[in-house]
Structure formats: C-alpha cells, structure tokens
KOLFI-526802 format. One line per field, with one value per atom (N, C-alpha, C, O, CB): residue number from 0; residue in one letter; x, y, z. Coordinates in nm, 4 decimals. Glycine has a CB too. Layout:
seq	c(NUM:...)
type	c(A:...)
px	c(X:...)
py	c(Y:...)
pz	c(Z:...)
***
This chain:
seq	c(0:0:0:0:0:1:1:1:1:1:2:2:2:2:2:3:3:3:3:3:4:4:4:4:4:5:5:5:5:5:6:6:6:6:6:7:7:7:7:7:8:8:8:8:8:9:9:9:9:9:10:10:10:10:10:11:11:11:11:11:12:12:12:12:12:13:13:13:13:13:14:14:14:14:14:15:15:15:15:15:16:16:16:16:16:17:17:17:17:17:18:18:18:18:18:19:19:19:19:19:20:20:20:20:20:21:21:21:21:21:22:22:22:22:22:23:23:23:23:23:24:24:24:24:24:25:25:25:25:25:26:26:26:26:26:27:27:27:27:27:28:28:28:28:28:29:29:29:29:29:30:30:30:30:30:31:31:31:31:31:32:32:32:32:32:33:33:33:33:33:34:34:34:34:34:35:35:35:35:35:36:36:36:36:36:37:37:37:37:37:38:38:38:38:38:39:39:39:39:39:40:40:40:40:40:41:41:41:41:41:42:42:42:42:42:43:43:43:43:43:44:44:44:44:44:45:45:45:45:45:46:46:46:46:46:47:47:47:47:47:48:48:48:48:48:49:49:49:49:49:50:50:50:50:50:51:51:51:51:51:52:52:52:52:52:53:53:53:53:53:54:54:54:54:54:55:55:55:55:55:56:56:56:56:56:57:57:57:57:57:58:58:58:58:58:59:59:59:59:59:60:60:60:60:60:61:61:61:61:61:62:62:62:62:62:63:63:63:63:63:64:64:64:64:64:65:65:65:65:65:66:66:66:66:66:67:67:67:67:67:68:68:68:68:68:69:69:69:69:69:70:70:70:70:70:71:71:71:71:71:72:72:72:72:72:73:73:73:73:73:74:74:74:74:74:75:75:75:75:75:76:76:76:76:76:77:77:77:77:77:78:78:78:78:78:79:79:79:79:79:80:80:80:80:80:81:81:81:81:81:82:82:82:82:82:83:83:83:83:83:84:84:84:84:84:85:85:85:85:85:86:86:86:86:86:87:87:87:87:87:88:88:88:88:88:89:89:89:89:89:90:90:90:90:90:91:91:91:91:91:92:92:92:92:92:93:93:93:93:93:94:94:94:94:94:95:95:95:95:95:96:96:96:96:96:97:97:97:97:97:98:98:98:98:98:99:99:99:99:99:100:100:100:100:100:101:101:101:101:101:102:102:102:102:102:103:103:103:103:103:104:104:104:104:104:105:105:105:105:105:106:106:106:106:106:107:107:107:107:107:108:108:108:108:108:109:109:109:109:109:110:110:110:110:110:111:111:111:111:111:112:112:112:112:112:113:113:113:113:113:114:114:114:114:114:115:115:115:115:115)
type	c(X:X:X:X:X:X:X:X:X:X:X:X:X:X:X:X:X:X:X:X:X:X:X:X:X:X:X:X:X:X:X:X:X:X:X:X:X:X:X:X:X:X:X:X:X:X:X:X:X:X:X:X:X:X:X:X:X:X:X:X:X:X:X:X:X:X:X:X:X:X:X:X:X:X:X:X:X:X:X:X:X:X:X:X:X:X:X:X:X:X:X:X:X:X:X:X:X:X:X:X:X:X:X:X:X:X:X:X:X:X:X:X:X:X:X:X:X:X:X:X:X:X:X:X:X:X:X:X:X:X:X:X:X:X:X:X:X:X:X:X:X:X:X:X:X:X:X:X:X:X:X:X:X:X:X:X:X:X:X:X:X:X:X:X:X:X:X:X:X:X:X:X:X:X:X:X:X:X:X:X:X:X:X:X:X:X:X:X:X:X:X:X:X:X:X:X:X:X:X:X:X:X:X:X:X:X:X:X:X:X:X:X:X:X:X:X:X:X:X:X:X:X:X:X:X:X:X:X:X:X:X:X:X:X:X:X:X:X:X:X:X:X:X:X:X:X:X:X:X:X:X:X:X:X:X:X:X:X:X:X:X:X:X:X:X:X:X:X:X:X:X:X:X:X:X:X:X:X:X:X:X:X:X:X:X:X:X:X:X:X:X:X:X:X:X:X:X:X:X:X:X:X:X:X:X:X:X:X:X:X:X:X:X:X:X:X:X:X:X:X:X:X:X:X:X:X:X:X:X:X:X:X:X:X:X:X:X:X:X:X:X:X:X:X:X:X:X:X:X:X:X:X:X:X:X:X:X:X:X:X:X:X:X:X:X:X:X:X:X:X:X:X:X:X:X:X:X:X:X:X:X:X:X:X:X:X:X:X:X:X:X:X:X:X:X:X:X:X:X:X:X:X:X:X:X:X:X:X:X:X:X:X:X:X:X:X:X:X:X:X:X:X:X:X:X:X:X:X:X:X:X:X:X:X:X:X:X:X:X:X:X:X:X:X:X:X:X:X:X:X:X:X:X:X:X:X:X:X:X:X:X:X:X:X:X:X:X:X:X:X:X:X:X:X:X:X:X:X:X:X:X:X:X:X:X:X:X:X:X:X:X:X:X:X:X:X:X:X:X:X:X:X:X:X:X:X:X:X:X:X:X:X:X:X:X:X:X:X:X:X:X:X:X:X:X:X:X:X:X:X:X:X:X:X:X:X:X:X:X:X:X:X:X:X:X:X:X:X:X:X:X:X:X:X:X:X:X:X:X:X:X:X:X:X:X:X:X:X:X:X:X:X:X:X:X:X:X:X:X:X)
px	c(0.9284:0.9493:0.8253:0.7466:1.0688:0.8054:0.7418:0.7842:0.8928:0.7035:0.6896:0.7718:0.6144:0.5096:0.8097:0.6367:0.5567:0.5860:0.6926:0.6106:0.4936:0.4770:0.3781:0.2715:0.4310:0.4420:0.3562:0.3549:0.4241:0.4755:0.2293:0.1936:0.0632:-0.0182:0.1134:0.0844:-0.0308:0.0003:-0.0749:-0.0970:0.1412:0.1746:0.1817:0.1801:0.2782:0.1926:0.1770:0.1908:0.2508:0.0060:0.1248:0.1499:0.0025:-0.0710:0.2387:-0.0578:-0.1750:-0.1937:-0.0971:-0.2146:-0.3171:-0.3599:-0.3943:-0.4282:-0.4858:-0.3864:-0.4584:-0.5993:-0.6653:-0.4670:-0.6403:-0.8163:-0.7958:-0.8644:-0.9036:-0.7254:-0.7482:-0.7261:-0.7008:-0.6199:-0.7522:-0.7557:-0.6183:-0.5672:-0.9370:-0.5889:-0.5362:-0.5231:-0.5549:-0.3954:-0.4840:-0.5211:-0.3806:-0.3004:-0.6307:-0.3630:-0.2298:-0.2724:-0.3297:-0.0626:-0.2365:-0.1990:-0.0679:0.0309:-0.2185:-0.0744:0.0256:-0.0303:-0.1326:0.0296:0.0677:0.0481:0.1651:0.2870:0.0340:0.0894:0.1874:0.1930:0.0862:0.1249:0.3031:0.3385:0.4589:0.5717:0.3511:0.4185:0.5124:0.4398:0.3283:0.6169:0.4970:0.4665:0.3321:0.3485:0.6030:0.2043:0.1189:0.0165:-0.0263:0.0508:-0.0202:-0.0307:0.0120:-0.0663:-0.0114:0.1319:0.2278:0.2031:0.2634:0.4010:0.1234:0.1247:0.0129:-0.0801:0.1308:0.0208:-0.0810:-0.1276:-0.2469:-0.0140:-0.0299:-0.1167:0.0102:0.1134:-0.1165:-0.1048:-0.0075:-0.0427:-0.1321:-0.0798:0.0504:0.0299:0.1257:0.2127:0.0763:0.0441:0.0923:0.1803:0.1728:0.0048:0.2918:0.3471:0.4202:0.4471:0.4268:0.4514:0.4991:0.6746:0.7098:0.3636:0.7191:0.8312:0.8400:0.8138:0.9464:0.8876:0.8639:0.9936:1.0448:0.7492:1.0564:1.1967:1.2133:1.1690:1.2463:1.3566:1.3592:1.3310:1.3920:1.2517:1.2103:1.0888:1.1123:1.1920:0.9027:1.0824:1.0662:0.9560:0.8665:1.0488:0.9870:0.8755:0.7477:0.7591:0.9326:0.6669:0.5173:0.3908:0.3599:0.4392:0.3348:0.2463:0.1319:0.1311:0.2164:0.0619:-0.0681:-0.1664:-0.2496:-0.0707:-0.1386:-0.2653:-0.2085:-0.0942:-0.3999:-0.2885:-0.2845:-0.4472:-0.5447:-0.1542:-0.4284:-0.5279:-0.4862:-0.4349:-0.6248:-0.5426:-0.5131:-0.5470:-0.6103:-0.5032:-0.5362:-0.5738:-0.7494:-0.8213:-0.5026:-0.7778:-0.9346:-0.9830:-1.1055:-0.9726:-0.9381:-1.0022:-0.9410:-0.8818:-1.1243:-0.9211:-0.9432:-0.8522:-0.7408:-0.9994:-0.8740:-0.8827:-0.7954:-0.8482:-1.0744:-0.6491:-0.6205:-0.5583:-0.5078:-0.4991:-0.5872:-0.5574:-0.4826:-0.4829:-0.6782:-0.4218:-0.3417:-0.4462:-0.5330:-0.1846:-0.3951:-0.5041:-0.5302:-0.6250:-0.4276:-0.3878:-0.3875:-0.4443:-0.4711:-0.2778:-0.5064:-0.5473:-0.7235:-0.7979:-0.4775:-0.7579:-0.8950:-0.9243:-0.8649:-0.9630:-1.0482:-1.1660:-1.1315:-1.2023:-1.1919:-1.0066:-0.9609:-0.9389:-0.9936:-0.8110:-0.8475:-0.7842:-0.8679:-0.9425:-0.6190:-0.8553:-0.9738:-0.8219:-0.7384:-1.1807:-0.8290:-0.7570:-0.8266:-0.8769:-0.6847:-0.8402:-0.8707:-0.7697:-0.6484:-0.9717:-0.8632:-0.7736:-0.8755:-0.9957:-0.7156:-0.8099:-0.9043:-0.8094:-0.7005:-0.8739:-0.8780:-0.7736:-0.7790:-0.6854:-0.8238:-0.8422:-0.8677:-0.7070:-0.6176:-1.0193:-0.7027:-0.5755:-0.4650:-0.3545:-0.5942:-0.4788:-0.3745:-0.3204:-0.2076:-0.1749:-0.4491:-0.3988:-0.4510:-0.5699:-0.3891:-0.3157:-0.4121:-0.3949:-0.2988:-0.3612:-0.5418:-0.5007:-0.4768:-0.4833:-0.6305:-0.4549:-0.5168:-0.5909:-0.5385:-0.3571:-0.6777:-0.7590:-0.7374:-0.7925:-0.9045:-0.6573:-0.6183:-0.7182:-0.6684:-0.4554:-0.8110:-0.8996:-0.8397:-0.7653:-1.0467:-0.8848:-0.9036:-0.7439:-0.6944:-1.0196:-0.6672:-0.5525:-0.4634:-0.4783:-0.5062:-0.3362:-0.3121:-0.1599:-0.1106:-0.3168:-0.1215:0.0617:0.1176:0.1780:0.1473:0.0953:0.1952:0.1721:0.2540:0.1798:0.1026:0.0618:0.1795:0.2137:-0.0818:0.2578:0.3736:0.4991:0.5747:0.4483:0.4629:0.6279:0.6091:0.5180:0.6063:0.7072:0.7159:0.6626:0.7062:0.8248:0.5387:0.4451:0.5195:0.5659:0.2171:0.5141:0.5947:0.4913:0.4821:0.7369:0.4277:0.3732:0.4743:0.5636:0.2437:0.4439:0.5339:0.4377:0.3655:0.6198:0.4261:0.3888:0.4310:0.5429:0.4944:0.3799:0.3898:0.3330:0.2160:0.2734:0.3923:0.4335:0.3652:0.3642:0.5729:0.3295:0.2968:0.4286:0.3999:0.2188:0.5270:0.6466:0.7114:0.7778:0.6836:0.6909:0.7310:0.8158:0.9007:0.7402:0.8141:0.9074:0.8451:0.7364:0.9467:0.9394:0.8235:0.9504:1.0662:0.8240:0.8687:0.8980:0.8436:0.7375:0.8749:0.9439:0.9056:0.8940:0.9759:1.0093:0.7682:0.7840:0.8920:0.9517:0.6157:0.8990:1.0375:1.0207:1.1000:1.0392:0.8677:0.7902:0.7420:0.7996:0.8880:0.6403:0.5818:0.5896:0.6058:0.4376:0.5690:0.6324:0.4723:0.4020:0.7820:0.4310:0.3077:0.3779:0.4534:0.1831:0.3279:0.3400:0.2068:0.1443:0.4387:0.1519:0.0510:0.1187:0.2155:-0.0107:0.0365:0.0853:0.0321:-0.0321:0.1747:-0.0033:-0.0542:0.0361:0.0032:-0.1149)
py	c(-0.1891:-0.2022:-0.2569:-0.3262:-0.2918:-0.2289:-0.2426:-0.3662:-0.3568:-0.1163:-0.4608:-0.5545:-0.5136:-0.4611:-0.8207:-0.5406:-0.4906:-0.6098:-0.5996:-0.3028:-0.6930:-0.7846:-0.7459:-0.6848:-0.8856:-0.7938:-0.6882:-0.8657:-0.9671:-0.4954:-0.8109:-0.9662:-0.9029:-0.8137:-1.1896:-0.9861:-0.9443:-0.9213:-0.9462:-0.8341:-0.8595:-0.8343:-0.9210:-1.0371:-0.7802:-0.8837:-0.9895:-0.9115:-0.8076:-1.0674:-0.9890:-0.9782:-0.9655:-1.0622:-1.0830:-0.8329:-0.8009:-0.7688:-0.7302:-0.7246:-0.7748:-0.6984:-0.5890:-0.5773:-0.7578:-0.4571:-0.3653:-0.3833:-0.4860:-0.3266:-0.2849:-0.3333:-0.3825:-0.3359:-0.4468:-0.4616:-0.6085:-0.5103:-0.3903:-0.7730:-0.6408:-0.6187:-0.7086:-0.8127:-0.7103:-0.6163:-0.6966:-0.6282:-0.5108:-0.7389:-0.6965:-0.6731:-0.6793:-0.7710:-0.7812:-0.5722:-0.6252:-0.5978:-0.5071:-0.5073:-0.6713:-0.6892:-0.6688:-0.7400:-0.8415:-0.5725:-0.5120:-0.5695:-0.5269:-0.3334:-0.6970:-0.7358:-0.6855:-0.6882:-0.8813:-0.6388:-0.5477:-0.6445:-0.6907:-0.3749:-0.6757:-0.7124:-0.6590:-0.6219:-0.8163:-0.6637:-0.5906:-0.5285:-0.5648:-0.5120:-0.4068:-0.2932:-0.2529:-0.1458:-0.1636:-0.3151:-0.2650:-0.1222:-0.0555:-0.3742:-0.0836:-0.0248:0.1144:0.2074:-0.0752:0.1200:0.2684:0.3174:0.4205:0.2493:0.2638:0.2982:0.3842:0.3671:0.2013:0.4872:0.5964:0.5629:0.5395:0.7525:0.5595:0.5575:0.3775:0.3108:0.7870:0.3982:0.2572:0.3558:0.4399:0.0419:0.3340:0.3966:0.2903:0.2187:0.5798:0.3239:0.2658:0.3513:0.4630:0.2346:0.3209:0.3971:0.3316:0.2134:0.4852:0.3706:0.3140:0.3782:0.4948:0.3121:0.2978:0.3405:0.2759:0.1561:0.3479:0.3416:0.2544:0.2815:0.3554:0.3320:0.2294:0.2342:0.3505:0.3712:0.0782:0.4470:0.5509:0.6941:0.8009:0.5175:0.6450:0.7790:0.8140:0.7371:0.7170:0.8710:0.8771:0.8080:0.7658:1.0234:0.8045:0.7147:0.8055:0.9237:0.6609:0.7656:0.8595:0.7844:0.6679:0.8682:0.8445:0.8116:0.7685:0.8232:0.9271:0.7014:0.6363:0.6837:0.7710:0.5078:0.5848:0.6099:0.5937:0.5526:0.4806:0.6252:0.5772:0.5997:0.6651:0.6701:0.5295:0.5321:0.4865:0.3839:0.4435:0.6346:0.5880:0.5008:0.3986:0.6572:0.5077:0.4515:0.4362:0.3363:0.5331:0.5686:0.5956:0.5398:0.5283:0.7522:0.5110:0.4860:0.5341:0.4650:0.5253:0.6951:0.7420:0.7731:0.8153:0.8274:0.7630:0.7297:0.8521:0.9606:0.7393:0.8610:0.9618:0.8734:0.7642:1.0796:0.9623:0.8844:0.9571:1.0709:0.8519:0.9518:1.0242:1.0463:0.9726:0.9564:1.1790:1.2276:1.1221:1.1155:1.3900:1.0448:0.9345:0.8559:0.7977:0.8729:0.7824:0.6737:0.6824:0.5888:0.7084:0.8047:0.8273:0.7803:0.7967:0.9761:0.7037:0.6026:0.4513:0.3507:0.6513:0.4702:0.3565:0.2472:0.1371:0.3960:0.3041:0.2184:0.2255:0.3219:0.2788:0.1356:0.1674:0.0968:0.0205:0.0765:0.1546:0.1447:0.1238:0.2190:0.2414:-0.0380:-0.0649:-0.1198:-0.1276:-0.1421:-0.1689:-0.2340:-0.3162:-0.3036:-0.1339:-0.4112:-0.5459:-0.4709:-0.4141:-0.7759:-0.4901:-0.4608:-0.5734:-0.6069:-0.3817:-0.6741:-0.8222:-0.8684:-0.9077:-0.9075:-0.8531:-0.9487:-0.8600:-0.9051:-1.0127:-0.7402:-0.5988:-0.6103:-0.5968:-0.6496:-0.6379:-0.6037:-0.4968:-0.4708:-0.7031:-0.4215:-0.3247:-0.3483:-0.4022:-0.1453:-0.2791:-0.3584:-0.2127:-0.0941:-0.4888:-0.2616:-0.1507:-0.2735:-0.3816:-0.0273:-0.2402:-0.2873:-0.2178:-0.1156:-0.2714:-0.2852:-0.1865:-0.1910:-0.2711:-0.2469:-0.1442:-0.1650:-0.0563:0.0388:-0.1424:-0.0897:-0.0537:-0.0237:0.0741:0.0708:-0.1444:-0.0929:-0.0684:-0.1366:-0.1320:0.0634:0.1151:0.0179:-0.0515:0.3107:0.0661:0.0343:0.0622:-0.0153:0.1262:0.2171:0.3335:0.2967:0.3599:0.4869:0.2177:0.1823:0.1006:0.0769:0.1068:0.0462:-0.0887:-0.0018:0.0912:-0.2108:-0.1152:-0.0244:-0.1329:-0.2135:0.2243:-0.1092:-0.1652:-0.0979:0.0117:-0.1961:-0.1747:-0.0759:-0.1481:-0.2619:-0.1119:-0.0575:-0.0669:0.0033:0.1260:0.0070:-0.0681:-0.0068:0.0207:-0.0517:-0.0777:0.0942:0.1708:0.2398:0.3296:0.3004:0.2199:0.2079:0.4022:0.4469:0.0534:0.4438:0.6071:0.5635:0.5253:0.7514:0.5636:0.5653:0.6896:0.8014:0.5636:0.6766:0.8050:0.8784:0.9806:0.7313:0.8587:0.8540:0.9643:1.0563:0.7133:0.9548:0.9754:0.9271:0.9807:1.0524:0.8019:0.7177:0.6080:0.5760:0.6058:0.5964:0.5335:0.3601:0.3532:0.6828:0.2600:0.1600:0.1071:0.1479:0.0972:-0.0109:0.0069:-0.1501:-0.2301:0.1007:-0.1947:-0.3438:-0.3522:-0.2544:-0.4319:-0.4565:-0.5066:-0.4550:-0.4352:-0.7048:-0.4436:-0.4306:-0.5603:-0.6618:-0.3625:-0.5781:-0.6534:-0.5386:-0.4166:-0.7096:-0.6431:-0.5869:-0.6019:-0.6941:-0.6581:-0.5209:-0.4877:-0.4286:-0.3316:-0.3880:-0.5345:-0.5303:-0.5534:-0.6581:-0.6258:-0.4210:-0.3852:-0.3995:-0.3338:-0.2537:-0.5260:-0.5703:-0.6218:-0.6906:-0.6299:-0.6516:-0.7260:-0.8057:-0.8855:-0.6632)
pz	c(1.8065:1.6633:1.5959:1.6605:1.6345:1.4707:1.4251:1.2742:1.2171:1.4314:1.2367:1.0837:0.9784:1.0157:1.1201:0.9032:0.8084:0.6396:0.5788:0.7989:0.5994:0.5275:0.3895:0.3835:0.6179:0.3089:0.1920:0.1164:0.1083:0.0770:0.0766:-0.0786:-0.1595:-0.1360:0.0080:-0.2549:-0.3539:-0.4745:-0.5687:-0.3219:-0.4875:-0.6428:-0.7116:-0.6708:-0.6758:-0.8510:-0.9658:-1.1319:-1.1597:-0.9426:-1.2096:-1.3220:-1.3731:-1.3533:-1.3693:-1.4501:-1.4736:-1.5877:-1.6536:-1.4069:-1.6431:-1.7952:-1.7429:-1.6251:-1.8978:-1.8628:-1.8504:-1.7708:-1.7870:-1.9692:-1.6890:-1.6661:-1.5590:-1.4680:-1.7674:-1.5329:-1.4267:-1.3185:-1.3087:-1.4307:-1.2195:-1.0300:-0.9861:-1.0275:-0.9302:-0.8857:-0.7762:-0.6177:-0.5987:-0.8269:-0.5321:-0.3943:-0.3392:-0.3571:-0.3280:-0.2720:-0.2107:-0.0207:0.0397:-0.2867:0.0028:0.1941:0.2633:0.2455:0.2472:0.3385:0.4456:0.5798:0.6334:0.4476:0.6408:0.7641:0.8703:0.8538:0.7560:0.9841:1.0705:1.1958:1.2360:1.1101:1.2555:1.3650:1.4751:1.4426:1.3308:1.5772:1.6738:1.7280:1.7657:1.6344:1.7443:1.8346:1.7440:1.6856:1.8530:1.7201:1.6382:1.6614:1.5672:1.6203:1.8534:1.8972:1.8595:1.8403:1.9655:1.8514:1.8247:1.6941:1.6643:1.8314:1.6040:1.4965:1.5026:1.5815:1.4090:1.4113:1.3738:1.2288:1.2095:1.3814:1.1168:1.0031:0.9056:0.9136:0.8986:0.8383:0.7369:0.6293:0.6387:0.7106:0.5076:0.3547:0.3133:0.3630:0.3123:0.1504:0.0383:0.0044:0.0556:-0.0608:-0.0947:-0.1985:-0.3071:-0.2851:-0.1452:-0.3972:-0.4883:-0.5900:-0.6080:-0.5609:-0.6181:-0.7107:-0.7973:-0.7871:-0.6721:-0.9358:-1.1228:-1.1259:-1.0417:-1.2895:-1.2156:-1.2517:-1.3731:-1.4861:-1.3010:-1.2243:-1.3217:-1.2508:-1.2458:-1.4347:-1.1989:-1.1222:-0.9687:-0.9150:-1.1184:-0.9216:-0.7547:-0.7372:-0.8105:-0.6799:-0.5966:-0.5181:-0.4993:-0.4669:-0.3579:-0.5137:-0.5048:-0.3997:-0.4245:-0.6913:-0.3049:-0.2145:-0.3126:-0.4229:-0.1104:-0.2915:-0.3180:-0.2511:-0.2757:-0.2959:-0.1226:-0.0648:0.1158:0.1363:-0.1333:0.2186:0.3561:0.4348:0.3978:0.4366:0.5354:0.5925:0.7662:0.8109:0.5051:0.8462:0.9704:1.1101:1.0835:0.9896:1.1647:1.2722:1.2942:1.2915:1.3756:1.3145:1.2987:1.1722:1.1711:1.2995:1.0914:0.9382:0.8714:0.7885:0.8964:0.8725:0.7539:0.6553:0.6864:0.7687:0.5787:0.3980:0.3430:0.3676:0.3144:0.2602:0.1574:0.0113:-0.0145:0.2292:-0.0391:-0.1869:-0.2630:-0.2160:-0.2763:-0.3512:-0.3991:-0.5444:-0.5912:-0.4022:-0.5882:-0.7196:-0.8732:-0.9515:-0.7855:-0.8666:-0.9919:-0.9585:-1.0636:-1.0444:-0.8516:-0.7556:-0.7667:-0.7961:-0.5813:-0.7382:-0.6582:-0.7792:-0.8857:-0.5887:-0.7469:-0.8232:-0.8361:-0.8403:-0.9837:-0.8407:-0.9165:-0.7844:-0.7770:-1.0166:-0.6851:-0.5735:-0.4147:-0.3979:-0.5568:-0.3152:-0.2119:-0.1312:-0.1797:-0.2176:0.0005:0.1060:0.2210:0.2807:0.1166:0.2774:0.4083:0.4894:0.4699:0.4132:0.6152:0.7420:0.7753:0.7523:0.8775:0.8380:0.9107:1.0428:1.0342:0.8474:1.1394:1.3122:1.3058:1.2332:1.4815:1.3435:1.3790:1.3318:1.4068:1.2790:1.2075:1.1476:1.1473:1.1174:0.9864:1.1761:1.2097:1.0011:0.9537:1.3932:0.9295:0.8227:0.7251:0.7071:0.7731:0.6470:0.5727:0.3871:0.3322:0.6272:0.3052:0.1912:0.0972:0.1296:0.1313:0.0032:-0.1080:-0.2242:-0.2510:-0.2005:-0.2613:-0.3849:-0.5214:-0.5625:-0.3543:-0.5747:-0.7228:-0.8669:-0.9460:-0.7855:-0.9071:-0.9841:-1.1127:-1.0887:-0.9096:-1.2379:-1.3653:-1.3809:-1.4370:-1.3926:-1.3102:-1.3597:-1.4806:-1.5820:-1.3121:-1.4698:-1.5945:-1.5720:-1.4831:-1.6178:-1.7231:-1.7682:-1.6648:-1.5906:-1.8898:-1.6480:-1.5423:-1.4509:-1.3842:-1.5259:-1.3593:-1.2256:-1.1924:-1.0765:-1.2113:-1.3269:-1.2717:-1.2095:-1.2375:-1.4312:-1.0854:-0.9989:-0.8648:-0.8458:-0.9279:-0.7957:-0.6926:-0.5861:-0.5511:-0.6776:-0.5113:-0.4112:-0.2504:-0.2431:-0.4378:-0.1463:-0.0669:0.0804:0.0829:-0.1288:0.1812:0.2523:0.4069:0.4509:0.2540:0.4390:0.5390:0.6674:0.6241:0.4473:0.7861:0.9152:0.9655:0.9400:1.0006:0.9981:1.0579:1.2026:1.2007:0.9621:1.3165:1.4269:1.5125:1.4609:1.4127:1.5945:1.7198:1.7756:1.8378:1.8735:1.7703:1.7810:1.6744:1.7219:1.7662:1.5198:1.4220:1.3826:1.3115:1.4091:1.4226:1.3564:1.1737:1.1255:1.5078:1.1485:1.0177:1.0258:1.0670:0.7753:0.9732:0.9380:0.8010:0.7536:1.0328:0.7245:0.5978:0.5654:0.6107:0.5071:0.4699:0.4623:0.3250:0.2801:0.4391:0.2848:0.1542:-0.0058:-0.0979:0.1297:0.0121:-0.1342:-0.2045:-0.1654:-0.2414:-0.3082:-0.3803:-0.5135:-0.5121:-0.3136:-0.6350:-0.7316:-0.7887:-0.7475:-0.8026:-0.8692:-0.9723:-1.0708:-1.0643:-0.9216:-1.2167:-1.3536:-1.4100:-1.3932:-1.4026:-1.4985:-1.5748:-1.6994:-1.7378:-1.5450:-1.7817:-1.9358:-1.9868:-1.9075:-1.9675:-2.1110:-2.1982:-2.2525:-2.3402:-2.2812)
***
C-alpha cells in the first residue's frame, strides 16, 4: 500500500505563488508516476500535472508556464509550484500515486483559493 499526504494549500491573491507537497509513504517503490489534479466546485476533476518515476514531466495545457512539477527521492516527496496564479485555479488539488501494478492511490486533498 501506498499513503499519500498533501499540504500547501491556502488562501492567495491573484498573481501569487504557492507550493504544494505530496509525501508518499509505504510501498514507495511500486509506484510509477505521482500527479496532481484538481476539482472546483461544480466541475469535474481535471489532471494538472504528473511526473514519473524517471522524472518526467506532463502538464496539462491550462498549467504549462505557469506550474512546475518536481520530486525530491531523498524525502520520497513530490511538489507542484503554482505561479501567476488565476481565480479559476481555486479547487481542491488532490495528488494520487499510479502504481506498476495499475493500481492508483489517492492523498485527502488541500484546498487552493485564488482571491482578492
């Protein structure tokens, strides 16, 4: 099994930054990819971003420029960096573990509010 710990959200102005962290524990090995995603009230849930094992990097088309998706292995943590953020960005972001297996695991969510 896999647990999955999400922090970082908050309460932002237009423009502003914030960082959110997905810490994975357990079975950390079995995992192939971590992604972001997000849900606003109202909307479906929509992918962001992920990044796998090897590194590498997808972003979703509303995202690119704006958001950057790493991993520390050391701390088995992964982030997203949210820059020039908008209104519409507010939703509850939720990172979720993709498995070698195909199994997926899901952390609780952290909540992001873009406001003035």
């Amino acid at each position: 099994q896999v647990q999955l710990v999400e922090s970082g959200g908050g309460l932002v102005q237009p423009g502003g930054s914030l960082r959110l962290s997905c810490a994975a524990s357990g079975s950390i090995f079995s995992i192939y990819a971590i992604h972001w995603d997000r849900q606003a009230p109202g909307k479906q849930r929509e992918l962001v971003a992920g990044i796998t094992t090897f590194g590498t990097p997808n972003y979703a088309d509303f995202v690119k420029g704006r958001f950057t998706i790493s991993r520390d292995n050391a701390k088995n943590t992964v982030y997203l960096q949210m820059d020039s953020l908008k209104p519409e960005d507010t939703a509850v972001y939720y990172c979720y573990a993709r498995l070698y297996s195909g199994h997926y695991y899901w952390g609780q969510g952290t909540q992001v509010t873009v406001s003035s």
